[in-house]
C-alpha positions as a Python dict, from the first residue, in 0.01 Angstrom:
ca = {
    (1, 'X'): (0, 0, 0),
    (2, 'X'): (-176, 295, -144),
    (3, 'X'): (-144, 650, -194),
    (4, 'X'): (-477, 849, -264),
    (5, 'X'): (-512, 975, -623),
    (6, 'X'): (-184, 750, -725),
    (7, 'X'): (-277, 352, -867),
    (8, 'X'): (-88, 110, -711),
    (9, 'X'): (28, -262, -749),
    (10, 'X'): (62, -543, -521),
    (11, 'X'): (188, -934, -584),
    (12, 'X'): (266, -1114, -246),
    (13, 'X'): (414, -1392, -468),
    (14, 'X'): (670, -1230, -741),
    (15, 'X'): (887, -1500, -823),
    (16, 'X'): (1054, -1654, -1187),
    (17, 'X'): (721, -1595, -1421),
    (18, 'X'): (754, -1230, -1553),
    (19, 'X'): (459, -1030, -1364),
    (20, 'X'): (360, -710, -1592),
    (21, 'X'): (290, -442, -1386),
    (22, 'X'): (192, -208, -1673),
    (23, 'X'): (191, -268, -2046),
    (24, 'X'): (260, 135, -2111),
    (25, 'X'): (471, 373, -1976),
    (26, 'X'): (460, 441, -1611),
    (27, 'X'): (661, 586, -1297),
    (28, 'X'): (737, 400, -983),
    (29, 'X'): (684, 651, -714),
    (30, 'X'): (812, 417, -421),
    (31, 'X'): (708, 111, -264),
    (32, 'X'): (816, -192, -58),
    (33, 'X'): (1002, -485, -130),
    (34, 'X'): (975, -797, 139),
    (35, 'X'): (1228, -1114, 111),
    (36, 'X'): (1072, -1373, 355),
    (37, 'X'): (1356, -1628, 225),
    (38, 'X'): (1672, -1735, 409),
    (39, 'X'): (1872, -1606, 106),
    (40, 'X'): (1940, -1291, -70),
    (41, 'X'): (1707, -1225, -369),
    (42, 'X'): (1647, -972, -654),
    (43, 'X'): (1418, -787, -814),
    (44, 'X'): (1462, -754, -1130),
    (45, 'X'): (1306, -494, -1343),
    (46, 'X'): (1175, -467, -1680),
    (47, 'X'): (1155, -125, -1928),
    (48, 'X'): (946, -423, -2144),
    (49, 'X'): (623, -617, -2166),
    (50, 'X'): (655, -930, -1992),
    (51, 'X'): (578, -1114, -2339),
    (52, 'X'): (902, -953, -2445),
    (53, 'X'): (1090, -1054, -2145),
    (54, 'X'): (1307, -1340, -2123),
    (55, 'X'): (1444, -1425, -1826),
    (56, 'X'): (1843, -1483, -1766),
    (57, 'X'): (1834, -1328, -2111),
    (58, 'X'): (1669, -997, -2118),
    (59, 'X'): (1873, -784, -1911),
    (60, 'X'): (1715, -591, -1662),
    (61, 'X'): (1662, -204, -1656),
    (62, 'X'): (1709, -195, -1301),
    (63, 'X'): (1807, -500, -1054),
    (64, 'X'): (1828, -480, -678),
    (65, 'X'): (1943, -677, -441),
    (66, 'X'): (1708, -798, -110),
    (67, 'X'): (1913, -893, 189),
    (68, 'X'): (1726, -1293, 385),
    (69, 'X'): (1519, -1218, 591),
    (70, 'X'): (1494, -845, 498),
    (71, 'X'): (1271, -585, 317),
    (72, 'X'): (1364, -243, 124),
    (73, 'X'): (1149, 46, 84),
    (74, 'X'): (1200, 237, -214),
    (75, 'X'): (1108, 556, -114),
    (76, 'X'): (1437, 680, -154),
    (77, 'X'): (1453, 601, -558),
    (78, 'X'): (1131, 769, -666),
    (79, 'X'): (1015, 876, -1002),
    (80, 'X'): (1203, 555, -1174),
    (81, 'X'): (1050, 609, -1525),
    (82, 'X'): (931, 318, -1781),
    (83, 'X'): (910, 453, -2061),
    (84, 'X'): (782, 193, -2244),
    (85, 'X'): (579, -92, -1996),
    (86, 'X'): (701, -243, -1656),
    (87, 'X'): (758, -594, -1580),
    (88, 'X'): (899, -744, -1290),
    (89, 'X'): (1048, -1118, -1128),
    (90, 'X'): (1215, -1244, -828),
    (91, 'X'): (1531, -1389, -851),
    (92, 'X'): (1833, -1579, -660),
    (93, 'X'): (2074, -1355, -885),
    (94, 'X'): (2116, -1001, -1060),
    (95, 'X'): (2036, -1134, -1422),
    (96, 'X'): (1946, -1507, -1345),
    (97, 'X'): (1642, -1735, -1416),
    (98, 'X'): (1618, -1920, -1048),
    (99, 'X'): (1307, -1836, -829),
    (100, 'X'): (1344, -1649, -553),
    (101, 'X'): (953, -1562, -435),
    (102, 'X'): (902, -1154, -301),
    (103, 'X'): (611, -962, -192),
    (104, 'X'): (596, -613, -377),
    (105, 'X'): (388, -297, -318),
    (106, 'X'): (456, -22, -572),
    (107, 'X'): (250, 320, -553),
    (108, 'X'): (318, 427, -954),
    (109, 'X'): (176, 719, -1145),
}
């Protein structure tokens, strides 16, 4: 997913290791979420480095649930600022530490 004249970032495997998306600050303009699993699974993400992330520990700045089966586009939350860096994982809960494996497209600025 791109949008010309915005970066982007894709990851068709976000799962338990903390992915950084950015290491400074940075705005999530929209994107896509896709949960290919038979469960429901989260995204959980990080106003942090990933180094300084640890997860079922570090609570996340923003968390949101996937429906099985299901994807969300998040066109309808842009401009989510990170102030300081973003990192992201996919989870089987809101704050947990259990795997749950998403593909993400973000278009940030």
């Amino acid at each position: 997913m791109s949008l010309q004249g915005y970066p982007s970032f894709s990851n068709a495997s976000v799962s338990d290791t903390v992915v950084q998306v950015s290491g400074s600050p940075i705005i999530v303009m929209g994107g896509f979420v896709r949960n290919t699993t038979a469960a429901n699974a989260w995204i959980q993400m990080f106003n942090a480095q990933s180094a300084n992330v640890a997860l079922g520990t570090t609570t996340p700045t923003i968390a949101i649930v996937i429906f099985a089966n299901a994807a969300l586009g998040l066109s309808d939350l842009p401009g989510m600022v990170f102030d300081v860096a973003l990192s992201i994982a996919g989870t089987t809960t809101r704050t947990g530490n259990t795997a749950a494996i998403l593909e993400v497209d973000l278009i940030t600025a």
